[in-house]
N, C-alpha and C positions, 0 to 999 in steps of 0.2 A: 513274718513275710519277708522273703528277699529282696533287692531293691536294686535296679540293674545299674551296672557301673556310669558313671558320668564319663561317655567317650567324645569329650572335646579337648583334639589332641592342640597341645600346646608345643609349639621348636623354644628348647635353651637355648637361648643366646649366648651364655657366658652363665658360670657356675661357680666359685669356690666357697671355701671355708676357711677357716681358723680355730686350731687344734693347740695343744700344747706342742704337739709336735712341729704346727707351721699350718703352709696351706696345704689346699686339698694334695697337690702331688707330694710333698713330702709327707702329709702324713697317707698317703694308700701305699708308698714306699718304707715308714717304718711298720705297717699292718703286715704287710709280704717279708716281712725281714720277724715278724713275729714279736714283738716290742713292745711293751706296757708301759703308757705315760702313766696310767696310775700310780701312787707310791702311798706307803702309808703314814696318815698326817693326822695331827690331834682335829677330834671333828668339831670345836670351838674357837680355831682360831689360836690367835693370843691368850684365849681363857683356859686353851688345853681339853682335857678327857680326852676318853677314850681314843686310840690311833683306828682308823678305817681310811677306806681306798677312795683316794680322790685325784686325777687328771687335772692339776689345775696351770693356767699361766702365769699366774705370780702369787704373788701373799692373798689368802684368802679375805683379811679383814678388810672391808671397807676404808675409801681413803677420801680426799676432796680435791679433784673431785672425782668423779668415784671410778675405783679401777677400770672397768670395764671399756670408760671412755677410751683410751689411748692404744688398746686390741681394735678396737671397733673402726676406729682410723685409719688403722693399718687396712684394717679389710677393706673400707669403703675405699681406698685407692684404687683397686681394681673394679669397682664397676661403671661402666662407659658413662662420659658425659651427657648429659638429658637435661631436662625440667623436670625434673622427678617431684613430681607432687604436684604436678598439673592436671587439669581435666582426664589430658587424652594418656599420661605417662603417671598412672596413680604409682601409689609406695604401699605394700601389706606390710608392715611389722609382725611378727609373732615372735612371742616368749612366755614362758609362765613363771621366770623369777622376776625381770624388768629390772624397778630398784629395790627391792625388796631390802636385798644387804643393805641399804641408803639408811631405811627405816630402822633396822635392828643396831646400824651403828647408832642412830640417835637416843635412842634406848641408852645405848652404854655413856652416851657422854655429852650428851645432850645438844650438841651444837647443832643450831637450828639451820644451818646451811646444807645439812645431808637431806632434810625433806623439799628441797628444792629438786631431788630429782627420785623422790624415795616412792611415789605411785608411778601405776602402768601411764597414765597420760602424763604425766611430769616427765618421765622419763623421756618419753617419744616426743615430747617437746623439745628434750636438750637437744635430740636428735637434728630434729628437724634443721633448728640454729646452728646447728654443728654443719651437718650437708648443705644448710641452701634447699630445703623441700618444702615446696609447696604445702597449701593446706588440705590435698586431698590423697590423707593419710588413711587408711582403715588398718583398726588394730586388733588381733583375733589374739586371744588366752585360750587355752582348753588341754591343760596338762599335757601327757606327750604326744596328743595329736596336732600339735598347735600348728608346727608347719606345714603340715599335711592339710590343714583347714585353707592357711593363706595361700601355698601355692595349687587349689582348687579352686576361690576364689578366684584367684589371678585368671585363670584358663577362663571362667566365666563371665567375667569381665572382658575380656580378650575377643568370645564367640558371642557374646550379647551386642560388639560393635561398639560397646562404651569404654574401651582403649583400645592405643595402639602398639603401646611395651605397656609392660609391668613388671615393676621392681619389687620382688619377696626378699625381704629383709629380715632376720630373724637373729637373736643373740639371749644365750641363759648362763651363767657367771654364779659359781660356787658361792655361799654364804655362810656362815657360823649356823645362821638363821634354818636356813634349807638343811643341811646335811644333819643337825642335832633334831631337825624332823620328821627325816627318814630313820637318821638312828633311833630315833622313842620307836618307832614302829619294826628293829630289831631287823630291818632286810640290809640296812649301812651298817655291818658290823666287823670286824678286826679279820675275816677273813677276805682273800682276792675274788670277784666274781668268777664262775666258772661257766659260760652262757651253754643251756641245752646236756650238762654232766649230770647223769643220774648220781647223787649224792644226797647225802643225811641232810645236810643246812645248804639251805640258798643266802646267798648274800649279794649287790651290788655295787658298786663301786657309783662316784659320781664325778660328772667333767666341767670344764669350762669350754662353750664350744658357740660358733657362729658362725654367719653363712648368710651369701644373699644370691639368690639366682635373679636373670632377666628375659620373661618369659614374652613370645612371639605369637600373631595368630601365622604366618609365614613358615614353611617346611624347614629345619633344618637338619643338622645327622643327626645329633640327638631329643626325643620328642616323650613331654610326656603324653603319654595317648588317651590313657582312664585314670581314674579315680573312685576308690570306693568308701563309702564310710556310715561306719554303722556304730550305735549307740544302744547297749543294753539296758544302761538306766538299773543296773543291777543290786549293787552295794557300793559303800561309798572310796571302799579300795579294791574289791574281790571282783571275779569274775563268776558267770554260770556255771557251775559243776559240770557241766555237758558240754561244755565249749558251742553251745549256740551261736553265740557273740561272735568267736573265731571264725566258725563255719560259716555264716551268712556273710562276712567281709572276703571270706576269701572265697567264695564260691561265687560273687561278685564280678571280685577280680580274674579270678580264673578266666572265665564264659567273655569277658572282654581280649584273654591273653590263647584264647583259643586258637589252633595250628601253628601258635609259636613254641618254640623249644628257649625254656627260662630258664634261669635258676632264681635263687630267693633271697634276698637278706634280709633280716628276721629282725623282731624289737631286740632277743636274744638277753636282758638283762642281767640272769643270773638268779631268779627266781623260782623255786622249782615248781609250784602248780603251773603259774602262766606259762611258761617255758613249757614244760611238757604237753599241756592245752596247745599251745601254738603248734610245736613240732609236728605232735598227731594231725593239728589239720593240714602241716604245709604237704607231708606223708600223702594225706587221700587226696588233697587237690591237686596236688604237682608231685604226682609220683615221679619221673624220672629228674626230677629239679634237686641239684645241692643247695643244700641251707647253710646258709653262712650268718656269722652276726658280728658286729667289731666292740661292742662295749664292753667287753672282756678287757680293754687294752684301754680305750678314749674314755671308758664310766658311760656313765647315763646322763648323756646333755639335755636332757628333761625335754621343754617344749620347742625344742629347735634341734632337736635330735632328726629328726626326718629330712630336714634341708642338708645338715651340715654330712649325714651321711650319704646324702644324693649326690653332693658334690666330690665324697671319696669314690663312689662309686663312678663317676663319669670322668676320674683320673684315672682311674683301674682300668675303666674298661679303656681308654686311650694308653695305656700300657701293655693292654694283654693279657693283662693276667690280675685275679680277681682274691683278695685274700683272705683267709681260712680265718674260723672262727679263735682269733688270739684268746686265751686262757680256755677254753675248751679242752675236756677232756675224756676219756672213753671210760664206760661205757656212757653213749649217751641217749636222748630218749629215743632217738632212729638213726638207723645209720645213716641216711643223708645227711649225716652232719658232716660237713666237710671241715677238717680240722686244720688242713692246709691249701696251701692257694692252690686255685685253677687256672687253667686257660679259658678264657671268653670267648676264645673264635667259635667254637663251637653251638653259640647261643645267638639269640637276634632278639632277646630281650629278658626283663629284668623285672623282678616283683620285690618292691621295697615298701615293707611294713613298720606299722608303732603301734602300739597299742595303748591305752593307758588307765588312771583309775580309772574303778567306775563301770569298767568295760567299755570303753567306748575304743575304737578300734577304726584302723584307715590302712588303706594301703593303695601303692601306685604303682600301672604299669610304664615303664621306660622302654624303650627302643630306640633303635638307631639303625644306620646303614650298614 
């Protein structure tokens, strides 16, 4: 059964990220200039094996305290002064590593000061103490839909009258941990992703990536309008052979994006089933829409993949021009794969998807003036 998009449009207030390349405009400027922060790096860290493609911003091993803090810092400078974690100005967190790396260092050497921030609630505690935030934090996990959950949440919260901002906060940071459990599963493996290339092996790349938006119930130029999201409940990494799951999220999103002229930026992984499921439906929903996808270049920021590319996308589109699917290659599963940037003037809005295990699957419309 289909399930009509949640259109409670929410105005950005303010958007960026943090990339290996920087923030959101420097990295939608090295995407257009075609650039891979990937590199290939042993997927254990200090322990070594195998080399696969990882975007990361500094040493991947676990530190004290733990890497991630002093990226996160940087970011949070940029968003505006509030009581963030009060009644009326709540805070979403989303991530699906947290401290995960916290926990597998402790493994290796046991100092019990890494489980001080090594769960998703410890974690979002240090947070908290770090910003000054209040105690009304909600914190959503759910692989790589996670940001897509918080900043939907947000808008509900926002049009239910029970806030007046809301801060989606979201951060997922490389691990020995993570990346040596994508590689047993043989998709993180010595090759570069290739997002949407019909080719023999799929492989993906993974990033270190963050991002917080400040979402409005008030108009502004850029707005997210809908929200769709749907949950096969299929297997516990696969999708439906039929692409169901794809077609009921974006057929969602579509009937919400209806007499707009869009294009698409796609989960795009480097995966060849999902990828091609995806393509075929972005193809029948949004026929004249180009597909684009950037984790060709930034990896797979896991559960904050949806923010931190929302934020590339609302530098792009304040640029002009919108960038081509970095490591894509031809042939791919539809031509609308756009392999190089475009121009935006021509569009007045934006369909930006994740997908993740599981099949569970979200996407959102953006627009602007």
């Amino acid at each position: 059964m289909n399930t009509p998009a949640d259109q409670f449009p929410a105005g950005i207030e303010v958007c960026d990220c943090l990339t290996p390349f920087g923030d959101a405009v420097a990295t939608a400027a090295a995407l257009l200039a075609g650039r891979r922060a990937l590199e290939l790096t042993p997927v254990l860290g200090r322990d070594g094996g195998d080399l696969v493609p990882l975007a990361l911003t500094g040493p991947m091993d676990e530190s004290l305290p733990p890497r991630w803090l002093r990226s996160l810092r940087r970011l949070a400078a940029g968003i505006p002064p509030a009581a963030w974690g009060a009644a009326r100005t709540p805070v979403v967190v989303t991530s699906s590593n947290f401290g995960v790396g916290s926990l597998y260092a402790f493994t290796r050497d046991r100092d019990v000061r890494h489980l001080a921030h090594g769960t998703p609630f410890a974690s979002v505690d240090l947070l908290r103490n770090e910003f000054g935030w209040g105690e009304h934090v909600h914190v959503f996990s759910h692989a790589c839909v996670t940001a897509h959950l918080g900043l939907a949440h947000a808008a509900r919260l926002l049009h239910a009258g029970l806030a007046d901002r809301a801060l989606v906060f979201s951060f997922d940071f490389v691990s020995p941990f993570v990346a040596g459990g994508f590689h047993s599963l043989k998709i993180l493996n010595g090759a570069l992703p290739a997002p949407y290339a019909r080719r023999e092996t799929g492989s993906i790349g993974l990033g270190d990536g963050a991002a917080f938006a400040v979402l409005v119930r008030e108009t502004r130029p850029f707005r997210l309008a809908a929200h769709a999201l749907y949950n096969e409940m299929f297997h516990f990494t696969g999708n439906q052979p039929d692409s169901a799951g794809f077609a009921t999220c974006a057929a969602s999103i579509a009937a919400a994006a209806s007499g707009r002229r869009v294009w698409v930026k796609g989960h795009g992984t480097g995966t060849l089933e999902a990828g091609r499921l995806e393509a075929e439906v972005v193809a029948r929903q949004f026929p004249d829409a180009p597909l684009t996808g950037w984790k060709g270049s930034l990896g797979h920021t896991l559960g904050s993949c949806g923010l931190v590319e929302l934020a590339v996308a609302l530098a792009a589109l304040r640029g002009g021009r919108i960038p081509g699917t970095v490591g894509g290659a031809a042939p791919s599963f539809i031509d609308a794969v756009a392999l190089a940037p475009f121009a935006s003037a021509d569009f007045d809005g934006a369909i930006l998807t994740s997908n993740a295990f599981g099949g569970a699957h979200a996407a959102m419309l953006l627009t602007h003036d």
